[in-house]
C-alpha positions as CSV (number, residue, x, y, z in Angstrom):
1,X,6.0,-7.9,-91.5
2,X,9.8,-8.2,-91.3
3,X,11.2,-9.8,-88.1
4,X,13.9,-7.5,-87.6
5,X,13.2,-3.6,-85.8
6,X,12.3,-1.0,-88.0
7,X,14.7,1.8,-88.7
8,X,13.5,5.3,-87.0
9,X,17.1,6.4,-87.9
10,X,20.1,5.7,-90.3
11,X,23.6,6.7,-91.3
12,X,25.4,5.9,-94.7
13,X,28.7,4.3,-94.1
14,X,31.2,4.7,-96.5
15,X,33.9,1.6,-97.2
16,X,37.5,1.5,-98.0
17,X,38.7,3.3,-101.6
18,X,39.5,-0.1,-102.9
19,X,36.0,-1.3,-102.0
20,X,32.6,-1.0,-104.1
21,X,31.2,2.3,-102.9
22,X,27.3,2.0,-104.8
23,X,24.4,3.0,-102.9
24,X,22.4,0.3,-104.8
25,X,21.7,-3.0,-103.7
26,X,22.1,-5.4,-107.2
27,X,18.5,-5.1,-107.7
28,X,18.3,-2.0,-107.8
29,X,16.6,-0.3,-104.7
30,X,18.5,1.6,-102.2
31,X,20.3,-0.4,-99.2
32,X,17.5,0.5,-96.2
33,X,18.5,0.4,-92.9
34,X,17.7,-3.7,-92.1
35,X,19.8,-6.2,-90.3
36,X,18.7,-8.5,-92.7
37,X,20.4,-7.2,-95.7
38,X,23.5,-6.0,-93.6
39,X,23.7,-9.6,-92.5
40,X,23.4,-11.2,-96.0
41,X,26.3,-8.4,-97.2
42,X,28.6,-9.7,-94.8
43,X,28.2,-13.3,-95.3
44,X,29.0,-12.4,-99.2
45,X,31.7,-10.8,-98.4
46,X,30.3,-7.9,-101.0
47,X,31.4,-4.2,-99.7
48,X,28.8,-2.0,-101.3
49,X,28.3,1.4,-99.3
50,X,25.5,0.5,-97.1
51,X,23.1,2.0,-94.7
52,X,23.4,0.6,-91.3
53,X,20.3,0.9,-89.0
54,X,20.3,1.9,-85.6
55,X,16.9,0.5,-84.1
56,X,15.1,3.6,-82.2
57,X,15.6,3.5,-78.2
58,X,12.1,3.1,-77.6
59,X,11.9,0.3,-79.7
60,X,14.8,-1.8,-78.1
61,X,13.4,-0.9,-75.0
62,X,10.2,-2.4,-76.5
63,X,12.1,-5.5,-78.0
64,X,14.0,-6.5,-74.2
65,X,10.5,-5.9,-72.9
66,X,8.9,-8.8,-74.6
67,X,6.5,-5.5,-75.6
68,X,4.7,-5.6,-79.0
69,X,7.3,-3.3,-80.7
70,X,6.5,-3.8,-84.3
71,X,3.3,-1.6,-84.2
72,X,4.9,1.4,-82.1
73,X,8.1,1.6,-83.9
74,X,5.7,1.2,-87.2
75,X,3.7,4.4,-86.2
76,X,6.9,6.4,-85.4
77,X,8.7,5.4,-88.5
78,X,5.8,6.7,-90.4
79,X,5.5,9.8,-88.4
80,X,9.1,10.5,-89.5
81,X,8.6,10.0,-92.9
82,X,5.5,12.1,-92.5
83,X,7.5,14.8,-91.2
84,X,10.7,14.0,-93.6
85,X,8.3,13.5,-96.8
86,X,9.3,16.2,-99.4
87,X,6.0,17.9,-100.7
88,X,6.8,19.0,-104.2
89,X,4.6,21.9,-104.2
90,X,5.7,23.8,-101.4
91,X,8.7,25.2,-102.8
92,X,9.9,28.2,-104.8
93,X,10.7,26.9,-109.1
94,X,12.7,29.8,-111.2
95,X,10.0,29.3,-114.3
96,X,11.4,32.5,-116.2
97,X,13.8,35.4,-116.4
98,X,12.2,38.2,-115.7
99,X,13.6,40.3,-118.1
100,X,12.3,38.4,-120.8
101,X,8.4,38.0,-119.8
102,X,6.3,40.3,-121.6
103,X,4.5,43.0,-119.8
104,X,2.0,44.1,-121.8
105,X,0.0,40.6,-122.9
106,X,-0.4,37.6,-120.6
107,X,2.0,34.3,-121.8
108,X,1.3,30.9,-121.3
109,X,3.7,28.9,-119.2
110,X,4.1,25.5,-117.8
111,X,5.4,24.1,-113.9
112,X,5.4,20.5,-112.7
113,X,3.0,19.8,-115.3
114,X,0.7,22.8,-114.5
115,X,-0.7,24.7,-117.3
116,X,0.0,28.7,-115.9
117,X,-0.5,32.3,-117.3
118,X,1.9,34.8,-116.1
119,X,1.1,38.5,-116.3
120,X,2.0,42.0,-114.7
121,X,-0.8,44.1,-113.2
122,X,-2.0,47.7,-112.8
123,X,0.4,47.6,-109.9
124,X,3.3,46.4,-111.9
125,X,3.3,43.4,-109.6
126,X,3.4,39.8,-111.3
127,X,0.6,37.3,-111.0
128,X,0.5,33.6,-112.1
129,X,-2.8,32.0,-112.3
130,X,-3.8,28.9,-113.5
131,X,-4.7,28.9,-117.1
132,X,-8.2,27.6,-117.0
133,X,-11.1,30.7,-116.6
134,X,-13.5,29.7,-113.8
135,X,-16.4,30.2,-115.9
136,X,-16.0,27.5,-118.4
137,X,-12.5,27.0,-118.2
138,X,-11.0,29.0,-121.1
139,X,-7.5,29.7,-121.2
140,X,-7.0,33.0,-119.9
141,X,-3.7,33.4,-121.5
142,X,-5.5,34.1,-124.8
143,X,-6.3,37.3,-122.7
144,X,-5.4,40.6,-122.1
145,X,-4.2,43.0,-119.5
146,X,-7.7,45.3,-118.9
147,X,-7.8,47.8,-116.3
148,X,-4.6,46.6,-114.7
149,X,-6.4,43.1,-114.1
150,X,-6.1,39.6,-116.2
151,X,-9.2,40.0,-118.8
152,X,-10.8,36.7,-120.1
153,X,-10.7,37.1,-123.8
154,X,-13.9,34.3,-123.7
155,X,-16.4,36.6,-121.3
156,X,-14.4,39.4,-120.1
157,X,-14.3,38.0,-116.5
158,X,-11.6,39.5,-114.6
159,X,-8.9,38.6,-112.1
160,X,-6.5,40.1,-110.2
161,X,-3.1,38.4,-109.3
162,X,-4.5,36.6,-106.3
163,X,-7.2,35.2,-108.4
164,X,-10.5,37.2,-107.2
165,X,-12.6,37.4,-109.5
166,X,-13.2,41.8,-110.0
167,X,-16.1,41.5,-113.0
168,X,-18.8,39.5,-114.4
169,X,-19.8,41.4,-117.2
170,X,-22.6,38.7,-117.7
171,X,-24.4,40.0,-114.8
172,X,-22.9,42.7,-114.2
173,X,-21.4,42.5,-111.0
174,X,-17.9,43.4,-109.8
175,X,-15.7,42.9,-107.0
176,X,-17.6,42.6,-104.0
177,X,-20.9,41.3,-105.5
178,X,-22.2,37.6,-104.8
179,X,-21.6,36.2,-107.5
180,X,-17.9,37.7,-107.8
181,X,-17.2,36.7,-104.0
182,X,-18.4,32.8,-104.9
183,X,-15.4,30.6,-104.2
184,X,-16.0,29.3,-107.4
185,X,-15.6,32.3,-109.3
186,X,-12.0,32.6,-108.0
187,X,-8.8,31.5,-110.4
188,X,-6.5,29.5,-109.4
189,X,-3.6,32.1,-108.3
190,X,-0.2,31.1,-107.0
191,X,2.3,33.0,-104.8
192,X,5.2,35.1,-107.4
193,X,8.1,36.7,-106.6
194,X,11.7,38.1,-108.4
195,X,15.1,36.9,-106.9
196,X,18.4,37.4,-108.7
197,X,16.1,38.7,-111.7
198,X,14.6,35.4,-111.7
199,X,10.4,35.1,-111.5
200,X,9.9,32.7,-109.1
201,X,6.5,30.1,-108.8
202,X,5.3,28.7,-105.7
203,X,3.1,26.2,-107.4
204,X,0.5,25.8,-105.0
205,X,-2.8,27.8,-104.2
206,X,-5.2,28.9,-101.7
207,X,-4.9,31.2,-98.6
208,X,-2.1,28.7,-96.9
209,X,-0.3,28.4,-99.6
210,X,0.4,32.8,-99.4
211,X,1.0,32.5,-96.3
212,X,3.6,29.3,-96.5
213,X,5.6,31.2,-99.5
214,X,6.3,34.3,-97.9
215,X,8.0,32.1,-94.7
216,X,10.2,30.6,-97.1
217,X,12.4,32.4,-99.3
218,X,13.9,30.3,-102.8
219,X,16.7,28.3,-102.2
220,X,19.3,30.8,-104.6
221,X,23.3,30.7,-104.3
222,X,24.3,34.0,-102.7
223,X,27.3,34.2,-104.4
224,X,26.1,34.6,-107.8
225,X,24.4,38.4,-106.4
226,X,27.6,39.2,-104.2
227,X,29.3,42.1,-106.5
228,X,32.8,41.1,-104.5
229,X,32.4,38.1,-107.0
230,X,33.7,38.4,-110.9
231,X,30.4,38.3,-112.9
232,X,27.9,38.6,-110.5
233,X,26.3,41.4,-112.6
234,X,25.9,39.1,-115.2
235,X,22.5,37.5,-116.2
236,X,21.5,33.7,-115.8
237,X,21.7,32.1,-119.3
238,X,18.3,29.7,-119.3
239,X,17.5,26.4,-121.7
240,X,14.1,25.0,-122.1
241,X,15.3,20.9,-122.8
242,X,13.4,18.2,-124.0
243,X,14.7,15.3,-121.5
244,X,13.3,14.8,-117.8
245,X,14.3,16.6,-114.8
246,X,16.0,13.6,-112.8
247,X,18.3,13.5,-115.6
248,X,19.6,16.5,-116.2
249,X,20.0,16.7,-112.2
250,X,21.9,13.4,-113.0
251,X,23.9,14.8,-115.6
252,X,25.5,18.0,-113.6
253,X,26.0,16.4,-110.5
254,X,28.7,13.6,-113.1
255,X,31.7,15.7,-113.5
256,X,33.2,13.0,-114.8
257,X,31.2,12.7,-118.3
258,X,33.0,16.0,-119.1
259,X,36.0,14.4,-121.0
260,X,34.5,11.9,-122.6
261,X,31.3,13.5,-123.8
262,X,32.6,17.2,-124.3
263,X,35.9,16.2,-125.6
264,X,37.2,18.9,-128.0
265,X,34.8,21.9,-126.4
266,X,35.4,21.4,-122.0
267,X,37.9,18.1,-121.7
268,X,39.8,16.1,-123.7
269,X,39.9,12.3,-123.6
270,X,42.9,12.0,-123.0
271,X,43.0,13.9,-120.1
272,X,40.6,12.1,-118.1
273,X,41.5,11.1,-114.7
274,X,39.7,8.4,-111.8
275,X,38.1,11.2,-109.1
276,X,37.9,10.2,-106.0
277,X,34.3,11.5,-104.5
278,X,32.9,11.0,-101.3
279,X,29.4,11.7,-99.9
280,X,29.9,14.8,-97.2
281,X,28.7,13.6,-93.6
282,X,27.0,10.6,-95.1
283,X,23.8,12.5,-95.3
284,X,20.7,12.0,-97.3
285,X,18.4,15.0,-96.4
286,X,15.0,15.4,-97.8
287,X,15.0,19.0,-97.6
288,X,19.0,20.0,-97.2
289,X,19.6,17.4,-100.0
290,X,23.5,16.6,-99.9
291,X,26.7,17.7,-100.4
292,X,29.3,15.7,-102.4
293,X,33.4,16.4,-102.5
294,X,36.0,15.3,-104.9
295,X,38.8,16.1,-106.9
296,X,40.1,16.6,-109.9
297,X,38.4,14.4,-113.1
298,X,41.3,15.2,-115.7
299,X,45.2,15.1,-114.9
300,X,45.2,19.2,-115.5
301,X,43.4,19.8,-112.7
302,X,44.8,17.1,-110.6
303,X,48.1,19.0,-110.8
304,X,46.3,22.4,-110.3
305,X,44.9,20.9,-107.2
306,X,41.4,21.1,-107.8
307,X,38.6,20.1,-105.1
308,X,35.4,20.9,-105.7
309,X,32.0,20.6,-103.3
310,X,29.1,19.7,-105.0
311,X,25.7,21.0,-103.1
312,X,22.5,19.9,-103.5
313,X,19.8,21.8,-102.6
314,X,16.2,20.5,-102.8
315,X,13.9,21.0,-105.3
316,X,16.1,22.6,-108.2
317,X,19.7,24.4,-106.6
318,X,23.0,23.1,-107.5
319,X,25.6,25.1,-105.4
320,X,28.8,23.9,-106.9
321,X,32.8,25.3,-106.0
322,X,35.3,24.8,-107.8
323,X,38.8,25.9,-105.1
324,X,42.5,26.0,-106.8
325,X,45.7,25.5,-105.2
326,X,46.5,29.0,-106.4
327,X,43.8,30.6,-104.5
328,X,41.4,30.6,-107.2
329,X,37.5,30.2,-106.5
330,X,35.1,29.4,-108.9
331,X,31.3,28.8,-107.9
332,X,28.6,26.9,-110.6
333,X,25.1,28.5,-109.7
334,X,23.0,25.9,-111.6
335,X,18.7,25.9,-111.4
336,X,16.5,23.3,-113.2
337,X,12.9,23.7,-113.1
338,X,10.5,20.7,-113.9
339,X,8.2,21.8,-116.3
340,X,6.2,18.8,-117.3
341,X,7.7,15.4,-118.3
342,X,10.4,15.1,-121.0
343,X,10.7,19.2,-120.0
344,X,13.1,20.6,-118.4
345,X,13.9,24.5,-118.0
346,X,17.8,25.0,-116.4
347,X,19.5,28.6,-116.0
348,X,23.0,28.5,-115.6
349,X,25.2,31.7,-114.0
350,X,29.2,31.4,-112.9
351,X,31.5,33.7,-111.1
352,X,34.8,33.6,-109.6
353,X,37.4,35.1,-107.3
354,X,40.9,35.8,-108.1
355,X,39.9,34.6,-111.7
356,X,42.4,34.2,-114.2
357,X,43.3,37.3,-116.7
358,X,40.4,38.1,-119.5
359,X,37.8,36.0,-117.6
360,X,36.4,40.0,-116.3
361,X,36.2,40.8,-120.3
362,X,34.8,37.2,-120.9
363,X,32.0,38.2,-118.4
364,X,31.4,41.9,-120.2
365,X,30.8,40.5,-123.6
366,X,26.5,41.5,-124.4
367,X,23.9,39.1,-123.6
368,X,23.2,38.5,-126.8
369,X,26.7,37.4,-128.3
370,X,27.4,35.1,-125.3
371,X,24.0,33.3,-125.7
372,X,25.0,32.7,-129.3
373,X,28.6,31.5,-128.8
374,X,28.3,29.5,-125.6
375,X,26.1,26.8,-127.1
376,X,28.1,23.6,-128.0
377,X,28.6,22.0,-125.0
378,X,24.9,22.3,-124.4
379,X,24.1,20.6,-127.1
380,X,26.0,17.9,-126.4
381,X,23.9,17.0,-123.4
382,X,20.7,17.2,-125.2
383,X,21.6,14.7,-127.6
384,X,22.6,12.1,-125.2
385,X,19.9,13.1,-122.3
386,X,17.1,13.0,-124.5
387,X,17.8,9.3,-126.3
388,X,19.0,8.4,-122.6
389,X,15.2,9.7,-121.5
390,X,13.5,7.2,-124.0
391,X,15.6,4.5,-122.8
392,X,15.5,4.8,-119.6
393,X,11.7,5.2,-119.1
394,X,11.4,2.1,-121.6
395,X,13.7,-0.2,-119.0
396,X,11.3,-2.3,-116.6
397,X,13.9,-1.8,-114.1
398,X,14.2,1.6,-114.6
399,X,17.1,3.8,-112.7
400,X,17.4,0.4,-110.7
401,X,19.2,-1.1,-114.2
402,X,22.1,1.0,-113.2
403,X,25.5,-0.2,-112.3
404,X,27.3,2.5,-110.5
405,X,30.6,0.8,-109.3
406,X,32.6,3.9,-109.1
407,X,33.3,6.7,-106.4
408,X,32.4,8.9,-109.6
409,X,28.9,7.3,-109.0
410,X,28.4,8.4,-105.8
411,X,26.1,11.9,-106.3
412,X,24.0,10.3,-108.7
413,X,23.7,7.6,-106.7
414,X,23.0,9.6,-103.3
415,X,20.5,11.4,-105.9
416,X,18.8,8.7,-106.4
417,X,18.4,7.9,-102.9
418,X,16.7,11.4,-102.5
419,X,14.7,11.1,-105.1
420,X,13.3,7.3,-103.7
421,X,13.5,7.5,-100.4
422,X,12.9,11.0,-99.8
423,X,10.5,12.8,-102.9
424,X,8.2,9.8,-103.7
425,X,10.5,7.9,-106.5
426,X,9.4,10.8,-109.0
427,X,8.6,14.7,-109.6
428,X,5.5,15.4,-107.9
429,X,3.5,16.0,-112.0
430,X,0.0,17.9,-111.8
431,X,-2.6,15.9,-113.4
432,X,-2.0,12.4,-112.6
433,X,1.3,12.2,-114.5
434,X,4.8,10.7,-114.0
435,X,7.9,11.2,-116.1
436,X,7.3,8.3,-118.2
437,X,4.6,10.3,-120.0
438,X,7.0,11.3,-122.6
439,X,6.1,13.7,-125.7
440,X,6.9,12.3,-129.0
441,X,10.8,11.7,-129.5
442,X,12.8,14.6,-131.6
443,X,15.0,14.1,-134.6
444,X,18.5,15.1,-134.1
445,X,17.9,18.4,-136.2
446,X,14.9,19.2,-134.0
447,X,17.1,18.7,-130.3
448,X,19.9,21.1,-131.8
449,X,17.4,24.0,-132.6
450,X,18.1,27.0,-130.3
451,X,15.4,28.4,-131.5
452,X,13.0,26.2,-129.8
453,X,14.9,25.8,-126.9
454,X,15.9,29.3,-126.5
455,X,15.7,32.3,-128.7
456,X,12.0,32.0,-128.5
457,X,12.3,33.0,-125.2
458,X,15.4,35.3,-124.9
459,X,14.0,38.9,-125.5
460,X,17.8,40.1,-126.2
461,X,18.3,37.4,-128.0
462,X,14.9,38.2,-130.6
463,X,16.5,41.7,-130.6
464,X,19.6,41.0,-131.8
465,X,18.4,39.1,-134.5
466,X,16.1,42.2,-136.0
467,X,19.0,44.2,-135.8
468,X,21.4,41.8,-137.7
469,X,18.5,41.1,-140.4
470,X,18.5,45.2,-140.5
471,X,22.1,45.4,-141.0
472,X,22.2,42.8,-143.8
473,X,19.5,44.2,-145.5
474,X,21.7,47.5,-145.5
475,X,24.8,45.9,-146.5
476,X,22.8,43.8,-149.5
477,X,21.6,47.3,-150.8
478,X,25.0,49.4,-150.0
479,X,27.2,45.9,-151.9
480,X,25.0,46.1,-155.1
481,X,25.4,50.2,-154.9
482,X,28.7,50.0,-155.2
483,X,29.3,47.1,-158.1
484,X,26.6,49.9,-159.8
485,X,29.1,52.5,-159.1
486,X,32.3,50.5,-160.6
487,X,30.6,49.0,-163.8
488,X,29.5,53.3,-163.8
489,X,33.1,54.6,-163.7
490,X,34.1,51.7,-166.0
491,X,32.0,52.6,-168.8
492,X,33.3,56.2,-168.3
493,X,36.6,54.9,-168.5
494,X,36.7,52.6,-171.3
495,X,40.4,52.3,-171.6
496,X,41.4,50.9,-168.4
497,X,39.5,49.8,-165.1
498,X,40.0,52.9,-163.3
499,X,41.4,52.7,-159.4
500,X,38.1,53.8,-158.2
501,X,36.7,51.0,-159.6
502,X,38.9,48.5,-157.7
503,X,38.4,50.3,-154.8
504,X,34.8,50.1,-155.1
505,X,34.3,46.6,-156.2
506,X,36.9,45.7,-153.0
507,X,34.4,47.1,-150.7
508,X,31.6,45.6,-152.3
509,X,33.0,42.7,-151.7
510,X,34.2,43.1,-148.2
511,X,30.4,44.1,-147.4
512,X,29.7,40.4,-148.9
513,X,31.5,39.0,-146.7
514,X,30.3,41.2,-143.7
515,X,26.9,39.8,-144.4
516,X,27.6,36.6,-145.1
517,X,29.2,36.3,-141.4
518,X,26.5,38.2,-140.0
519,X,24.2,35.5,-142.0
520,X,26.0,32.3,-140.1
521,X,25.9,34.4,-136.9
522,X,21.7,34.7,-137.0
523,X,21.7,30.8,-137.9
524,X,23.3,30.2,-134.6
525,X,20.1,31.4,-132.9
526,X,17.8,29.1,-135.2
527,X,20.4,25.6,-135.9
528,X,22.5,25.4,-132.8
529,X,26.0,23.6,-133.3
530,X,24.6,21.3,-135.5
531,X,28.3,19.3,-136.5
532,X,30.0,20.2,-133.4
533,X,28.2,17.4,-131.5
534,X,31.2,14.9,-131.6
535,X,34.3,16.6,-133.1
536,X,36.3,13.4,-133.0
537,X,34.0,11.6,-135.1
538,X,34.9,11.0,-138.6
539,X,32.3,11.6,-141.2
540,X,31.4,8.7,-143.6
541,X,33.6,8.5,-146.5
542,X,31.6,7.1,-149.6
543,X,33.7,3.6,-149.2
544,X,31.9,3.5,-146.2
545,X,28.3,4.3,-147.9
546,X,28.4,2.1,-150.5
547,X,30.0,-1.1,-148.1
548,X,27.2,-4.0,-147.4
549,X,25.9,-3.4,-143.7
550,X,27.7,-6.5,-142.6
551,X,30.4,-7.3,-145.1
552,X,30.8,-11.3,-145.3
553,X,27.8,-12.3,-143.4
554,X,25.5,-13.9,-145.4
């Protein structure tokens, strides 16, 4: 038992701009509220933001008392936490689009590490069950849709979307029967709804769990649905990555990566600039999360007089707005679901007020075209996230190896914070797991495939790329038409290639090239960027091939 009072209550104090401003202590955990560690700072002289603790006034009362305060200020400090504690499953995760689910066949999916099979009933409402069959625990999205209710390819047990069980062909009962009213011939069912043409999971079941979802709505950015915005008709464009949630939360809320990391497709190196950030109200929330503000992080938007908000809201939102000198507004509505670790699902959607001229075209152009040409700064990240993944989980210090000395530091720091002190230290996994439980690691080729990640997924995405094979096919037989044609009208005239006949061949020829475009513009759904990862960096020469590893070390 510590000799100092516990903290029932806490504040975040942030130091001078010329002083250290991590959240961290050097090893590693987050500063907690004691007088014992304030005390220690200050005899170092060390000026690390810091949370100072302000001792409950019960338990000074308590202390002056001569009363045994330890146990009493123990209890309430616990019943705070209690009441603070974030419970991972009783909030609302965007799993899907809901324009791309299929509504004729039940598909598997996964959330916080829970196996799931989405489907739309005879109602045309969606239902998420777990995807385990009661009976002997078959997956019931190898299933079908049968009489408007999920069908257990295995038996033909049925379910409706709240998981009671409606037939036993095996006895023949139905709904209402004993055996079909038995608690344990119920599925696993979980609460479903669509916002912002998102299908939304509340990944937790029984009767309080519909009854706790429909008195809390998702946490969604309002803005990216207000038509007064520029491209709030637009859809969400969604990733499935292969690199843990906490990072990728990591990774968006560090504005400052951007020139350094995505030089050549969002920044430049050159332009980088120190942002100054600060942690909004000095607030850690567990269920508000926290806001951060800052400025510019390159010298062109210094001068444009850029200061953005960063929001955090708990489990998956990221409310971010971006406000120019010029009256400009852009807002960043930016959702990552967990969906088991190394997995992480993201959908990204922008808008803007008094944006600048084209960006109202730029929002116009088909689903299908943007989804293919907006993809190189994505992959970016997934390079570096998923090696940083491996590494990090490998470190016995884990995130508390960090050194975060910067006021650029400070929301993945304050992230952190949440995560420890707030969410249990890690994503509340199904099944026992924790984020260390990696899947196998994935060759370069295998990170940039968009195919995997993506176009799997994307129902306009699968469409366009029928249609483009359709059009090749046609422009493979209509090119090899017309060479027929032109080696036809020069063997009628013999004399001289005839003007039809460069006509011809020159459209041939354009159709070639037609195709050939259309060809690279299908591989962008299957290959991703592939060389556009790091355009600064040079490719070997053959000098450097053939050199010795380490010239002149024997």
């Amino acid at each position: 038992m510590p000799s100092f009072p516990v903290c029932t209550s806490y504040e975040i104090t942030t130091p001078a701009d010329n002083q250290c401003d991590s959240l961290l202590r050097p090893c590693g955990l987050p500063t907690r509220g004691c007088r014992q560690w304030t005390a220690r700072q200050a005899t170092r002289r060390r000026s690390c933001t810091r949370i100072k603790a302000t001792a409950s006034p019960v338990a000074e009362k308590q202390q002056k008392n001569g009363h045994a305060f330890k146990q009493s200020t123990h209890k309430q400090a616990n019943r705070m936490q209690t009441q603070e504690a974030f419970v991972w499953t009783k909030h609302w995760y965007p799993l899907s689009l809901e324009a791309d689910l299929d509504t004729q066949n039940p598909t598997p999916h996964t959330l916080l590490n829970i196996d799931m099979v989405i489907w739309k009933d005879g109602e045309r409402k969606w239902g998420a069950c777990e995807d385990r069959c009661p009976h002997r625990l078959a997956p019931l999205s190898e299933g079908r849709i049968q009489n408007g209710n999920l069908a257990c390819n295995y038996h033909g047990w049925e379910f409706d979307r709240k998981g009671a069980c409606l037939a036993n062909p095996q006895s023949g009962m139905l709904a209402g029967d004993p055996i079909c009213k038995a608690d344990k011939a119920k599925a696993r069912a979980f609460p479903v709804q669509v916002a912002q043409g998102m299908l939304w999971i509340w990944p937790e079941s029984g009767s309080h769990a519909w009854l706790e979802s429909a008195m809390q709505a998702p946490v969604l950015v309002p803005e990216a649905a207000d038509p007064k915005w520029t491209g709030s008709d637009a859809v969400p464009v969604f990733s499935t990555w292969r690199a843990n949630w906490d990072l990728w939360m990591e990774n968006t809320m560090d504005p400052s990566h951007v020139n350094w990391l995505h030089d050549g497709t969002a920044g430049k190196w050159e332009d980088a600039y120190p942002m100054k950030m600060r942690l909004l109200d000095n607030a850690v929330d567990a269920h508000k999360g926290f806001t951060v503000q800052h400025d510019g992080y390159s010298k062109t938007q210094s001068k444009a007089g850029l200061k953005v908000t960063r929001q955090y809201l708990p489990p998956c939102t990221n409310r971010y707005v971006y406000e120019y000198s010029d009256g400009r507004v852009d807002i960043f509505a930016i959702y990552f679901t967990p969906i088991s670790p190394g997995v992480t699902r993201s959908f990204f959607k922008f808008v803007s007020q008094n944006p600048p001229k084209g960006f109202a075209l730029i929002s116009k152009v088909p689903q299908w075209l943007f989804h293919n040409l907006s993809g190189s700064m994505s992959d970016q990240d997934a390079v570096m996230l998923h090696t940083q993944d491996y590494a990090l989980r490998e470190d016995p210090k884990h995130w508390r190896g960090y050194y975060l000395p910067s006021q650029a530091d400070r929301a993945v720091a304050a992230f952190r914070v949440w995560l420890h002190e707030k969410a249990g230290g890690d994503v509340g996994w199904a099944k026992g797991a924790t984020s260390a439980d990696l899947p196998p690691k994935l060759s370069r080729d295998q990170l940039l495939s968009r195919w995997d990640r993506h176009t799997k997924d994307c129902a306009s995405c699968k469409q366009a790329m029928a249609t483009i094979d359709q059009i090749q096919t046609g422009l493979t037989v209509s090119s090899a038409a017309l060479l027929m044609l032109a080696l036809f009208t020069t063997a009628q005239h013999r004399s001289a290639i005839a003007d039809s006949t460069l006509i011809e061949l020159g459209l041939g020829a354009s159709l070639l090239i037609v195709r050939e475009a259309l060809r690279k513009l299908n591989q962008n759904y299957i290959a991703g960027s592939g060389n556009v990862y790091n355009l600064r960096k040079k490719p070997a020469t053959k000098t450097d091939i053939d050199a010795p590893a380490n010239p002149g070390v024997m």
